[in-house]
N, C-alpha and C positions, 0 to 999 in steps of 0.2 A: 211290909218290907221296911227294913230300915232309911234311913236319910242315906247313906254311905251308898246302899243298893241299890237305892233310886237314882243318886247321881250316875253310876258304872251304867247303868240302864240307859239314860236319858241322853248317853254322851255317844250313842248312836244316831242319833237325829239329825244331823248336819251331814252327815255322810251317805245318807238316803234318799236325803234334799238335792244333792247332785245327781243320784242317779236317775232320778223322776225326773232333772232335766233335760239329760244325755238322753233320756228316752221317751221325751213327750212328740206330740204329734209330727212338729216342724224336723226334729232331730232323725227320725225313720221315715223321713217322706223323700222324694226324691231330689238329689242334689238341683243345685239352683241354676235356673237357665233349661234345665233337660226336664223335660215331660218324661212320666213316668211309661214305664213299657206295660205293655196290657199282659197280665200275669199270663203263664204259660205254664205254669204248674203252683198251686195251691195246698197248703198246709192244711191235712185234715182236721177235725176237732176233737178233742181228746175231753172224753165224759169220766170224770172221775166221782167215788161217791166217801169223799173221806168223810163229809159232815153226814152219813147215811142219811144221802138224798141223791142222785143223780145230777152231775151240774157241772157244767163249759170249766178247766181247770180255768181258766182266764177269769171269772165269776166267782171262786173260791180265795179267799183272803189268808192264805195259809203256804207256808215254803213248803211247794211239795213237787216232785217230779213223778216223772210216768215212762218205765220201762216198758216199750211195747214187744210184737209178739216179734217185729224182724230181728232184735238187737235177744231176746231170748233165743231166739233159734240159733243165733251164730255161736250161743256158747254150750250149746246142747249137745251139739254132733259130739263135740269129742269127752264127752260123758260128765262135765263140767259141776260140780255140785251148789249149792244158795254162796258159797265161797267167793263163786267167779260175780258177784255182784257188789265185791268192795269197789270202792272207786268208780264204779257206774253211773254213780247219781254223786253231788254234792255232798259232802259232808259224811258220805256212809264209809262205812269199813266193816267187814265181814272175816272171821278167820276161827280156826277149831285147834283143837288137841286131839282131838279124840279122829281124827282122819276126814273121812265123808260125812263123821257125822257129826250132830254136839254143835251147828252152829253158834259163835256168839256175836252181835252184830254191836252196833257203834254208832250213834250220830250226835255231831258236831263234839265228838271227842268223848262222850258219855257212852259207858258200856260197861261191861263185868268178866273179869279174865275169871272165875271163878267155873272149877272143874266138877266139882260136886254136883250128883246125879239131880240135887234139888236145888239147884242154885236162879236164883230170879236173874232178871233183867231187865234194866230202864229203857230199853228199844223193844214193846209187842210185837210178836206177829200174828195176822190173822189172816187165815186160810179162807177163803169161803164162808164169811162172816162166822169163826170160831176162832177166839185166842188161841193160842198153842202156846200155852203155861209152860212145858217140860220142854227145858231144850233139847230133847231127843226129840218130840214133836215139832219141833223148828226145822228140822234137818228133811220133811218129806219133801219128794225131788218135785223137781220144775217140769211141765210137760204140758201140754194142750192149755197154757194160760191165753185168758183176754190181754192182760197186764200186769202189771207191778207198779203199787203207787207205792211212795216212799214219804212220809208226812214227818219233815221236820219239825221238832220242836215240840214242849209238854201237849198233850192232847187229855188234858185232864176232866174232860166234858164226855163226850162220848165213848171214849176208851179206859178210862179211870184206872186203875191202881198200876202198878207196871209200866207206865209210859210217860215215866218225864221228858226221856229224850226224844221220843217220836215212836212213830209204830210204821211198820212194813207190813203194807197189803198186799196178799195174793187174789185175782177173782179169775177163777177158772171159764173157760168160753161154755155159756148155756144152751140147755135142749132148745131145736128152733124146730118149727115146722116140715122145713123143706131139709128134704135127703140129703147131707152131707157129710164129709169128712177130708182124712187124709191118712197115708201110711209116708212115714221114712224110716231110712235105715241108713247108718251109715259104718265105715271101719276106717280106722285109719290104725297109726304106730301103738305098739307093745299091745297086740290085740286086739283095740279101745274097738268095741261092738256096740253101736244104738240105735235099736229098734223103737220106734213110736206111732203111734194110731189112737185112732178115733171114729166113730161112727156114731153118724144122730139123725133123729124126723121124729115123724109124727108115729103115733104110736097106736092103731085104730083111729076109728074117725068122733071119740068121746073127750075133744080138748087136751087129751093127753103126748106128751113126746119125749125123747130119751135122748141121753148122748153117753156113750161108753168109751171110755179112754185109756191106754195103757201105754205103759213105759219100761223095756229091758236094758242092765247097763251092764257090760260087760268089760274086764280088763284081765289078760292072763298075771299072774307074775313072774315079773323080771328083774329083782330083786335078787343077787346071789347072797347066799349066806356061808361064808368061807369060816366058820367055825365047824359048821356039820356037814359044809362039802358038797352040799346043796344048791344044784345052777337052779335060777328063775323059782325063790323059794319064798318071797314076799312081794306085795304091793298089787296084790289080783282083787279081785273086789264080782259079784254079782249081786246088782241093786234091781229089784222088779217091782213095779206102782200099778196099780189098779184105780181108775174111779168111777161107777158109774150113779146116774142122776136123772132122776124123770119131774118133768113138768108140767103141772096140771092147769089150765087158763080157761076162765071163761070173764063174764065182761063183769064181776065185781067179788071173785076172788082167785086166786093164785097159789101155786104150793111148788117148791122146789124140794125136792128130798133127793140125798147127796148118801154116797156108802164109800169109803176109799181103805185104803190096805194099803201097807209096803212090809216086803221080805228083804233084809242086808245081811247078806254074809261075806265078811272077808277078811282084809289087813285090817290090824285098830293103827294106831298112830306108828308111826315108824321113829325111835329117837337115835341120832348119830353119834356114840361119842368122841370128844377131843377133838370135835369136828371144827371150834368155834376158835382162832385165834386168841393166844396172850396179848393183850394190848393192842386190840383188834376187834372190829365187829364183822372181818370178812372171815370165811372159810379157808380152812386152812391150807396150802400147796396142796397139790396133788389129792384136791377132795375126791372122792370115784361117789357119783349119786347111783350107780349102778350094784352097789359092794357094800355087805354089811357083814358084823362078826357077831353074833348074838347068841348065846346059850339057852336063852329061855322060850316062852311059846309068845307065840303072837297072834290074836283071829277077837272077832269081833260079829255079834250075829245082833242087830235088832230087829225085832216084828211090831207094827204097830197099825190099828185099825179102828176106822171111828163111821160115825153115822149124824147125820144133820137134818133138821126138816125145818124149810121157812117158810111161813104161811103169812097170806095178805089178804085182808079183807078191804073191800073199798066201800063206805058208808055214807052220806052225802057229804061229800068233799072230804073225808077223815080216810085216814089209811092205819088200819091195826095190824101190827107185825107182829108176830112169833118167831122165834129164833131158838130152836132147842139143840142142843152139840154133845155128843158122848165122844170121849178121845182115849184111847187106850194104848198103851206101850210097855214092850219088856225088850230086854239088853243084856246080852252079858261082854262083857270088852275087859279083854287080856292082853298084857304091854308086856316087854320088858324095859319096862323104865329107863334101867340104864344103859339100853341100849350096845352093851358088849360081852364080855364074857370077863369071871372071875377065876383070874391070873392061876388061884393057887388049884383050881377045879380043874386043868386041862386046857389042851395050846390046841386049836386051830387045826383045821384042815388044809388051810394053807396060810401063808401067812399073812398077820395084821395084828402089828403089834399095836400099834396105836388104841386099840378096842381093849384093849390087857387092863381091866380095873382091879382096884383092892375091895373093893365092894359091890352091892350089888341091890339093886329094886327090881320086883318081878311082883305088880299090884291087879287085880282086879275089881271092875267094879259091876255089880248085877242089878237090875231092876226085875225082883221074881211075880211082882206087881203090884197094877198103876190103873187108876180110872179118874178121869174128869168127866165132870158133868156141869156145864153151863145154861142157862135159860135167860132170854132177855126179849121183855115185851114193850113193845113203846107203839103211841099215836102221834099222827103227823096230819098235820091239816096240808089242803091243796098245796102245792108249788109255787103255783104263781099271786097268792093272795099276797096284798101289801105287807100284813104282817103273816110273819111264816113262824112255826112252832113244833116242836115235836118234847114229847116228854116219855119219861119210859122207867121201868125196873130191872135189874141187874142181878145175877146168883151165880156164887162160881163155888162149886166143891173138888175137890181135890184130896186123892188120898194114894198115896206109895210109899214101898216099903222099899229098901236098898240094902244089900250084902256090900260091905268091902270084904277084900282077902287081898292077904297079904302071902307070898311063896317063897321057895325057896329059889338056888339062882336058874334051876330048871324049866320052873313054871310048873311043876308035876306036883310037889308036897306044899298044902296051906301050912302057913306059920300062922298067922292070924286070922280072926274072924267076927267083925261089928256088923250089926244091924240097925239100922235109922229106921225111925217110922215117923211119917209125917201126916199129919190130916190138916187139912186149910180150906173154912169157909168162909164167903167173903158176900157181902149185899149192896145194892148201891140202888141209891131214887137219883134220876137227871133229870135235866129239861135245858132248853134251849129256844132263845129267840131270836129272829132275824127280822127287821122292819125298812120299810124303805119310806125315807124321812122325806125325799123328794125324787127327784131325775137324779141329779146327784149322789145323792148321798144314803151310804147303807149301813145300819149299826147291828151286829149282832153281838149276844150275851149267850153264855151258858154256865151252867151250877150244877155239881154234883157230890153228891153226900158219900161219902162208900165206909164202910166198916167189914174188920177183917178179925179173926182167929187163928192161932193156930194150936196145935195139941201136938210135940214132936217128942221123941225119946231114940236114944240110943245106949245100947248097951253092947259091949264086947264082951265074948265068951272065951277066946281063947288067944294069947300074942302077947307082943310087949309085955307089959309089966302085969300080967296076968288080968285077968277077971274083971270085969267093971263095970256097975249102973244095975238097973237104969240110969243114966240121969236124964232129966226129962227138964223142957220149958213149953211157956202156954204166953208169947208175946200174944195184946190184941191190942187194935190199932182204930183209930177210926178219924176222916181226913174230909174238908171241905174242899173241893179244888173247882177249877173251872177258867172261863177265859171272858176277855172285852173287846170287840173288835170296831174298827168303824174304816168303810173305805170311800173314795173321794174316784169319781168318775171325772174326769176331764173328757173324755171324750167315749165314743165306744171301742178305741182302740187302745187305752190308755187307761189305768186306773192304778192309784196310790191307794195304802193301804196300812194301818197298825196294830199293833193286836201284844195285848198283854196276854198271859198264860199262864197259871200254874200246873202243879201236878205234882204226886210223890208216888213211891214203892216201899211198901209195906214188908214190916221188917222181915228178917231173917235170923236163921238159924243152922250151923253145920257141924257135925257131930264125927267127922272120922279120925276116929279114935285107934287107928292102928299105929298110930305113932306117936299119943299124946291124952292125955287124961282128963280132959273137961270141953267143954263146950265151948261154940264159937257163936257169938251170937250180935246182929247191927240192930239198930232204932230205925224206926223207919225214915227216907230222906224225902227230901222236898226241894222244889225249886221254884223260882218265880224269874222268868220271862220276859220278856219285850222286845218284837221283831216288826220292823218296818221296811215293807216291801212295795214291789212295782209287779203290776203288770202289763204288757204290750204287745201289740199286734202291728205290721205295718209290712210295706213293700208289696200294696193288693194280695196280702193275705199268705207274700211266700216267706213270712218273716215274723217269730215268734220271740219274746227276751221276756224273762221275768229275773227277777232279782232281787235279795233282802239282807239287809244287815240286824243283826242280834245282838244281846246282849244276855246274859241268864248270870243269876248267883244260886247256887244249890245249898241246900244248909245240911249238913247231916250225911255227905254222901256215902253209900257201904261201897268198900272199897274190898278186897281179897288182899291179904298180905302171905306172899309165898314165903312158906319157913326154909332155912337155910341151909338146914342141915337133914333134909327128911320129905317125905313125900305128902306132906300135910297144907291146909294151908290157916291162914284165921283169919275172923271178919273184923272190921276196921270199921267205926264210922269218923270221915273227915267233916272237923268243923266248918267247915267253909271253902266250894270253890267256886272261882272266877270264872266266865270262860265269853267269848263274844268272837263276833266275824264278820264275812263277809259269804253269799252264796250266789250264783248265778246259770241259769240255764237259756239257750239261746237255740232255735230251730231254723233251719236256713234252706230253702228252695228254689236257687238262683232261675232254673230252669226245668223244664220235664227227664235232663240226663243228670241233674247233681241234685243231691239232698246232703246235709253235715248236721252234725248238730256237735254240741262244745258245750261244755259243762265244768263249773268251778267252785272253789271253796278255800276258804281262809280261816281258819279255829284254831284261836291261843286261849288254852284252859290253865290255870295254876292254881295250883293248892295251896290252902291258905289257914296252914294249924303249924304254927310254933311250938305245939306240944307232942307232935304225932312223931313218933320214931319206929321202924320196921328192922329187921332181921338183914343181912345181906348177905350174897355168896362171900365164900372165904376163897374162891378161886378167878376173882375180876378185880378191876382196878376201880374201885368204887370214891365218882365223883362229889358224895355229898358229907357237909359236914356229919362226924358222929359223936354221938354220945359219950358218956362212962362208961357206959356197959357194951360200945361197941357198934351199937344199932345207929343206920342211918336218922338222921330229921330229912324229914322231905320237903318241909314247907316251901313257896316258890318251884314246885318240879310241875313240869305238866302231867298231863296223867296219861297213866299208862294207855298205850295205844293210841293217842290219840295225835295224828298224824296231823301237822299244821296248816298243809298244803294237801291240794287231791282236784286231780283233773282227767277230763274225758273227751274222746273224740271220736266221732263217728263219720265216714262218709261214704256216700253210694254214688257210684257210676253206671248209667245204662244206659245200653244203645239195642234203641228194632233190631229186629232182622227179622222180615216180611212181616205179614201180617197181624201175626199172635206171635211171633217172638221175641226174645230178651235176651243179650249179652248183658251179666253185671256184676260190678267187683265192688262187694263191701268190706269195709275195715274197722277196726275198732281199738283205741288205744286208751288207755289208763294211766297215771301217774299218781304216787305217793310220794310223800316229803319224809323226812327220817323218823322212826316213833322208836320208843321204849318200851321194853316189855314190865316191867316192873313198876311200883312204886318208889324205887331209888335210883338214883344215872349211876352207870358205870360205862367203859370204855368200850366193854366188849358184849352185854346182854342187851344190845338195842338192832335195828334193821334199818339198813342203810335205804334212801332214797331209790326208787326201783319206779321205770315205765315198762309194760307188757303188753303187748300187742296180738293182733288176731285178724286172719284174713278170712274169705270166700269169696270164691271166684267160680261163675257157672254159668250155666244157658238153662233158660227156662223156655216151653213154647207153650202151643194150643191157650194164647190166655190166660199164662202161669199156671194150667194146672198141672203141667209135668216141669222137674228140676231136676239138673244135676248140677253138683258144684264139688270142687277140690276145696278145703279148708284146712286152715293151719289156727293151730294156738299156741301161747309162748315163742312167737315168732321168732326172737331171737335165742331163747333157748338160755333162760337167764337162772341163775339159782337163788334162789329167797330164801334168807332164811323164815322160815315163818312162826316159829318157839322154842323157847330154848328150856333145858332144864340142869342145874347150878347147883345140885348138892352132891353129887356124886364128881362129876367131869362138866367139862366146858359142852354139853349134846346140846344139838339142834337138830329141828325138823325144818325139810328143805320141802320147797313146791317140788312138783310134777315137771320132768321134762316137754321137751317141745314134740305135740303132737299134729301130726297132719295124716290128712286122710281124705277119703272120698262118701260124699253124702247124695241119694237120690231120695227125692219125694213127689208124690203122684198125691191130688186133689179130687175128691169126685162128689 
């Protein structure tokens, strides 16, 4: 790092020095004068395995939180997609184009609006210990998880290429011995049907057991389309998940083998036009989210299905892991872009003028296919040895092929037609070490080598300015990354902690060429790190806070630049961005009828290239100075999406009734602070400040294993915009209205 970098770093130190005092022993212990009350309900312990190890989050020196199974179930009933987890944890932000599907996620302002079927991103997710590279593979639904861990910050040791800004863990609940499961179902408004189940045990009496899991999602459409006359003609969706997993245990080895699937067919993105105020970033009078004018087609179908085996050996005190992952995906997803109809083509079956454009996008995009293949072997000495170790190797291949097509304003006739093909291999040696210096005090280190390839080409056959390509690029890449940690025990409820970190994402490449003649192509980026955190425990154990302030400067970051005039977009790398905060998450169990928990974040990120200028709509009020030739400079803008502010709040109420029974009303609220969608400010392409809330309210008896509950989402029934698209009309796509409905679930 530079001196410049090092100071922006180091000038978080004094600010986490206060927080370590506000939250050392004497500060969480009981006010003075009053004896503490003899706890009456206890905070469970939450085993996280971000350093793949198993270990008390309180004992892991890393900003990271943990969505459990109650706070997942409250956004499932109402068919909720990985979306409904922006604003859940600190620092994260979650949001698509492409509808249910296409997640792309965000942490501490780091992330990639980029629509392209191969487009990376600096936030991994990993399923059941397997990347999910493609972001159509990011998009498989939520259902019979353990948890959701969320790891702020580069994780350039264990997770290497891909994850400078953190990675999102999924780990599905495992085959156990004894007979268990669960079925719910529930329905609530515009159809919304969710079915879900499971079933697991022992499977004969030779070590072996299973658990099978499934998930149905249902929504009619309710969407009218007043150009073809059509009541309830969009917005319907059927999502169906399969996983099943068998376990094999005896006393010195282990095999988990995982199979899973999903079927989507339905609406692709829905876009509103002139939906977006003139000198406005609100919707305009008289919006209807019920009512759309569109002449083209709209439907979206993905399949996708993968297979995992992870094997353990246990050796005198060494533990050998295998981890092998096959992941497969194909799509095809049809828009009309512009979302109305063209003017001179035919008027409405009833009327909407507003939807009346002079032109017109009607885009498709297909994956005819897709396979990844990952393997990762590593050894881990015992757990509890003073010095702790694990080291391992890494393989990721990756090969898909993508159709764009381009139509006419019907959606029935292609006008255009490109082909991408990409192949990307990638290798990586790690290791890591953790030593315990005294009682006190604990130092961990980790180093990771990774090197990457790729072979991509794209050539268009038929559109635009006719014929063209191959052209082809062969970026290779290869990156030292890793982390230093050291953390300071004051007590065993109390530990300070700091931890440098780098990590990069290996470059890119994007080729759709249905609007434009060459290639788009970033350097790989990089960032370096420095986060000093607390962790605490206190109020006899009904009282959790951890909290960390950061600092990061990224060099090189690939950024997406939307063109302005056309359905394309191009790759960016920015010289240099800033970005540092504040995070905090707190658990609170006053008594056995209340639980809360409160969750917070602070991220100001700014771009820092005096030479970088972008494209802008020609129909906004565009706040940043421009050029000669027109184009914004963005230097000083924060980055796109990257919301400043972001909070959460959870609380539970319950009260007996008799023996095994439970009246109780959970809640859950969100907040975001205002973002842009863009790489340029303008008046009207940003998303105003918006809290969304979510209830349940139910009886549960016999011991919770029977439930029913009433639930509501979008409580107030708020309209988001959540993207917009600026070369045609001012279009937006809106959330989902307010659903409520009724959920039963039976345990056995």
């Amino acid at each position: 790092m530079t001196k410049v970098d090092t100071q922006r770093l180091a000038a978080c130190i004094p600010l986490t020095m206060a927080l370590a005092a506000l939250c050392s022993p004497a500060a969480i212990a009981a006010p003075a004068g009053q004896e503490a009350s003899p706890p009456t309900s206890t905070l469970k312990d939450v085993v996280v395995t971000a350093e793949k190890r198993p270990e008390d989050i309180q004992k892991v020196p890393i900003a990271i939180s943990v969505l459990d199974s109650e706070k997942l179930q409250a956004y499932g009933a109402s068919g909720d997609t990985l979306v409904q987890l922006a604003g859940r944890s600190p620092s994260l932000q979650v949001e698509s184009s492409y509808g249910r599907t296409f997640p792309r996620f965000y942490i501490r302002g780091l992330g990639n609006t980029d629509y392209d079927a191969n487009a990376s991103q600096p936030v991994s997710l990993v399923y059941d210990d397997i990347v999910q590279e493609n972001p159509l593979l990011k998009g498989f639904p939520m259902f019979d998880l353990e948890q959701v861990e969320v790891l702020r910050g580069p994780q350039g040791t264990m997770f290497g290429r891909n994850s400078p800004a953190g990675v999102v863990k999924f780990d599905s609940v495992k085959p156990g011995e004894d007979t268990e499961g669960y079925a719910k179902v529930s329905y609530g408004s515009y159809g919304t049907a969710n079915v879900e189940g499971a079933l697991g045990g022992k499977l004969g009496g030779s070590g072996w057991s299973g658990r099978a899991s499934f998930l149905l999602q249902h929504r009619d459409d309710w969407i009218d389309n007043a150009y073809s006359g059509r009541h309830d003609a969009l917005g319907g969706y059927n999502d169906r998940a399969l996983r099943l997993q068998a376990m094999y245990r005896s006393d010195d080895f282990d095999a988990l083998l995982n199979v899973h699937a999903r079927d989507y067919d339905g609406s692709a993105a829905i876009f509103r036009p002139n939906s977006v105020q003139a000198g406005s970033p609100s919707l305009v009078p008289g919006f209807d989210l019920d009512r759309v004018a569109q002449d083209g087609r709209n439907t979206e179908n993905v399949t996708s299905w993968g297979a995992s085996a992870k094997l353990n050996w246990y050796r005198d005190n060494l533990t050998f892991t295998s981890i092998t992952g096959l992941e497969r995906v194909r799509m095809f997803s049809l828009g009309d872009i512009d979302g109305g109809y063209l003017a001179a083509a035919g008027t409405p079956a009833w009327p909407s003028p507003s939807s009346a454009l002079g032109s017109y996008s009607q885009t498709a995009d297909e994956i005819p296919q897709h396979r990844q293949l990952t393997q990762e072997f590593r050894i881990a000495n015992d757990a509890d040895e003073r010095l702790r170790w694990q080291t391992g190797l890494y393989y990721f291949h990756e090969d898909i092929d993508i159709n764009n097509f381009n139509y006419d304003n019907t959606g029935t006739t292609r006008t255009a037609w490109v082909r991408q093909s990409q192949r990307t291999n990638a290798a990586a040696v790690f290791g890591s070490l953790a030593y315990q210096l005294d009682e006190r005090f604990n130092l961990r280190a980790g180093l990771r080598y990774s090197h990457e390839d790729k072979d991509y080409s794209a050539q268009r056959f038929y559109g635009y300015t006719g014929t063209l390509g191959p052209l082809t690029a062969n970026p290779t890449d290869s990156h030292w990354s890793g982390d230093l940690t050291g953390t300071w025990a004051f007590s065993d409820r109390l530990s300070v902690y700091g931890r440098y970190a780098n990590g990069f994402r290996a470059p890119s490449v994007q080729g759709r060429l249905t609007s434009k003649n060459s290639l788009s192509s970033a350097k790989a980026e990089t960032i370096n790190s420095l986060e000093l955190g607390i962790k605490s425990t206190g109020w006899d154990g009904r009282l959790r806070f951890n909290a960390d302030i950061y600092g990061f400067v990224m060099h090189d970051q690939q950024m997406t630049a939307v063109a302005a005039t056309s359905n394309s977009t191009d790759l960016v790398n920015v010289k240099r961005t800033d970005g540092h905060g504040l995070e905090f998450d707190l658990e609170m169990s006053p008594n056995a009828n209340w639980a809360f928990t409160l969750g917070g974040s602070y991220n100001d990120t700014r771009i820092r290239d005096r030479d970088l200028a972008v494209s802008v709509c020609s129909n906004c009020i565009v706040l940043d100075p421009l050029n000669a030739n027109g184009r914004a400079l963005v230097d000083g803008n924060a980055l796109p999406r990257a919301a400043k502010y972001v909070a959460s709040f959870t609380a539970r109420y319950s009260v007996p009734v008799g023996d095994t029974g439970e009246f109780f009303a959970y809640t859950d609220w969100n907040y975001r602070s205002k973002l842009n969608f863009y790489l340029y400010d303008s008046v009207e392409f940003n998303s105003k400040p918006v809290t969304l809330g979510g209830l349940r309210v139910g009886y549960n008896w016999d011991l919770g294993r029977h439930e029913i509950a009433l639930y509501g989402r979008n409580l107030t029934d708020r309209r988001v915009i959540l993207a917009t698209s600026t070369f045609i009309s001012r279009a937006a796509m809106v959330s989902d209205p307010r659903i409520v409905g009724i959920e039963y679930a039976t345990h056995f």
